[in-house]
C-alpha positions in Angstrom: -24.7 -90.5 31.4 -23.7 -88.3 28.6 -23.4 -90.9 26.5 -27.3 -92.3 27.1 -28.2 -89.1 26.2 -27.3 -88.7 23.2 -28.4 -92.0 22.1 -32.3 -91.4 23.2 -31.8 -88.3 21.3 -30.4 -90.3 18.3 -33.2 -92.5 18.8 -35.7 -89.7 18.4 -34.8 -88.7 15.7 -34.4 -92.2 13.9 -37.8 -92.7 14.9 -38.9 -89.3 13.4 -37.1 -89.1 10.6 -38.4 -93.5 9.5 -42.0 -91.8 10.3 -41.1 -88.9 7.9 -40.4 -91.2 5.3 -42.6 -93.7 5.3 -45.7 -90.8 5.2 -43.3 -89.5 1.6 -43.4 -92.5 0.4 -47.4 -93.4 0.8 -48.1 -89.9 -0.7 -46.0 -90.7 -3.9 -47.3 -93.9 -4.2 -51.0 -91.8 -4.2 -49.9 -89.0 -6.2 -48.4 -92.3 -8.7 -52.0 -94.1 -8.7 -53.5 -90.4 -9.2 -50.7 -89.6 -12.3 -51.9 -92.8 -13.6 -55.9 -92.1 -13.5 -55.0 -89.3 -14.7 -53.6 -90.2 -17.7 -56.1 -93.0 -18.5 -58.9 -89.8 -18.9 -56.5 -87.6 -21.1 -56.1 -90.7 -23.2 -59.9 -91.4 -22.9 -60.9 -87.8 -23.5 -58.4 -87.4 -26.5 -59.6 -90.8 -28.0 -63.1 -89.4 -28.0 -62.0 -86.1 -29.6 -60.8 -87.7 -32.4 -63.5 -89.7 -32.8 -65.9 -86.3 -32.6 -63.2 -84.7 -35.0 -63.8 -87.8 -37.6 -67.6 -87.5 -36.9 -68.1 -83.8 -37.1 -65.9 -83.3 -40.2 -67.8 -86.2 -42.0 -71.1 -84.6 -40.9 -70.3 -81.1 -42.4 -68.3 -82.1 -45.4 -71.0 -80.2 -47.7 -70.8 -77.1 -45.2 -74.5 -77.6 -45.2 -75.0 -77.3 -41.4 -73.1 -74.1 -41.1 -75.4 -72.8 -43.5 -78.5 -73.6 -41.9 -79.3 -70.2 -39.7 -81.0 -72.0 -36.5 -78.2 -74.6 -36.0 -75.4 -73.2 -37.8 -74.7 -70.9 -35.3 -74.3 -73.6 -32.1 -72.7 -76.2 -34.6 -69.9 -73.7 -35.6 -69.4 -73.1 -32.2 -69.3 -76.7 -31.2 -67.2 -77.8 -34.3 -64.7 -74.4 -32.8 -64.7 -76.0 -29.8 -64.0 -79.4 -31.1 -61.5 -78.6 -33.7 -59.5 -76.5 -30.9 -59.3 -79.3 -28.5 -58.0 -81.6 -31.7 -55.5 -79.0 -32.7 -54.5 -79.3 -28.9 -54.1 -82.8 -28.4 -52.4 -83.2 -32.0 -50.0 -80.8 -31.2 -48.7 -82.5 -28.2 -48.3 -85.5 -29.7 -45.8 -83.7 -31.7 -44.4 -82.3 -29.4 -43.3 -85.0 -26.8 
Protein backbone atom coordinates (compact mmCIF):
# COMPACT_ATOMS: atom_id res chain seq x y z
CA UNK A 1 0.00 0.00 0.00
CA UNK A 2 2.77 2.19 1.06
CA UNK A 3 4.73 1.34 -1.51
CA UNK A 4 1.79 2.43 -4.42
CA UNK A 5 1.87 5.43 -2.85
CA UNK A 6 4.73 6.64 -3.19
CA UNK A 7 5.00 5.58 -6.74
CA UNK A 8 1.72 7.73 -7.88
CA UNK A 9 3.41 10.44 -6.09
CA UNK A 10 6.68 9.81 -7.99
CA UNK A 11 4.60 9.70 -10.87
CA UNK A 12 3.30 13.15 -10.28
CA UNK A 13 5.89 14.59 -10.14
CA UNK A 14 7.61 12.90 -13.28
CA UNK A 15 4.74 14.07 -15.03
CA UNK A 16 5.12 17.67 -13.59
CA UNK A 17 8.47 18.15 -13.63
CA UNK A 18 8.57 16.61 -18.06
CA UNK A 19 5.69 19.40 -18.39
CA UNK A 20 8.09 21.94 -16.62
CA UNK A 21 10.50 21.29 -19.02
CA UNK A 22 9.19 20.89 -22.07
CA UNK A 23 7.32 24.62 -21.52
CA UNK A 24 11.57 25.80 -20.74
CA UNK A 25 12.52 24.55 -23.52
CA UNK A 26 9.73 26.08 -26.09
CA UNK A 27 10.37 29.42 -24.47
CA UNK A 28 14.26 29.30 -25.21
CA UNK A 29 13.76 28.08 -28.46
CA UNK A 30 11.38 31.62 -28.81
CA UNK A 31 13.56 33.76 -26.93
CA UNK A 32 16.45 31.93 -29.61
CA UNK A 33 14.29 32.87 -32.80
CA UNK A 34 13.69 36.43 -30.97
CA UNK A 35 17.84 36.84 -30.16
CA UNK A 36 18.15 36.02 -33.74
CA UNK A 37 15.54 38.78 -35.22
CA UNK A 38 16.96 40.68 -33.12
CA UNK A 39 20.22 40.75 -34.29
CA UNK A 40 19.30 40.76 -37.98
CA UNK A 41 17.79 44.64 -37.18
CA UNK A 42 20.92 45.75 -35.21
CA UNK A 43 22.95 44.50 -38.14
CA UNK A 44 20.31 46.16 -40.52
CA UNK A 45 20.09 49.33 -38.59
CA UNK A 46 24.05 49.64 -38.14
CA UNK A 47 24.44 48.79 -41.99
CA UNK A 48 22.27 51.75 -42.74
CA UNK A 49 24.10 54.09 -40.30
CA UNK A 50 27.10 53.69 -42.03
CA UNK A 51 25.77 54.08 -45.03
CA UNK A 52 24.05 57.66 -43.68
CA UNK A 53 27.53 58.31 -41.99
CA UNK A 54 29.25 57.91 -45.68
CA UNK A 55 26.34 59.96 -47.22
CA UNK A 56 26.14 62.72 -44.73
CA UNK A 57 29.92 63.31 -44.41
CA UNK A 58 30.16 63.40 -48.27
CA UNK A 59 27.21 65.80 -48.33
CA UNK A 60 28.76 68.33 -45.88
CA UNK A 61 32.43 68.02 -46.81
CA UNK A 62 32.46 71.91 -47.64
CA UNK A 63 30.49 72.65 -44.23
CA UNK A 64 28.22 74.42 -46.56
CA UNK A 65 24.94 73.04 -45.10
CA UNK A 66 25.86 73.88 -41.56
CA UNK A 67 26.26 77.32 -42.70
CA UNK A 68 23.04 77.81 -44.33
CA UNK A 69 20.72 79.39 -41.33
CA UNK A 70 17.26 77.62 -42.27
CA UNK A 71 18.68 74.11 -42.58
CA UNK A 72 21.85 74.26 -40.80
CA UNK A 73 20.24 74.14 -37.75
CA UNK A 74 18.07 70.62 -38.23
CA UNK A 75 21.09 69.17 -40.44
CA UNK A 76 23.56 69.66 -37.43
CA UNK A 77 21.21 68.14 -35.40
CA UNK A 78 20.58 65.18 -37.62
CA UNK A 79 24.31 64.82 -38.58
CA UNK A 80 24.63 64.87 -34.13
CA UNK A 81 22.36 62.29 -34.12
CA UNK A 82 23.92 60.35 -36.84
CA UNK A 83 27.44 60.63 -36.01
CA UNK A 84 26.44 59.53 -32.22
CA UNK A 85 24.77 56.43 -33.30
CA UNK A 86 28.12 55.71 -35.65
CA UNK A 87 30.42 56.42 -32.69
CA UNK A 88 28.09 53.86 -30.97
CA UNK A 89 28.10 51.01 -33.22
CA UNK A 90 31.90 51.55 -34.03
CA UNK A 91 32.77 51.31 -30.65
CA UNK A 92 31.29 48.06 -30.10
CA UNK A 93 32.75 46.51 -32.74
CA UNK A 94 35.82 47.23 -30.85
CA UNK A 95 34.88 46.23 -28.12
CA UNK A 96 33.62 42.63 -28.61
Amino acid sequence: MVSTIIIVILSLIIIVLSYNIFNLIRQAENAEDYSDALERIILDLKSKIGKSYSKIKNIDRRGSFEADDEIGFIFKDIKSIINDLYQNFESKDTDG
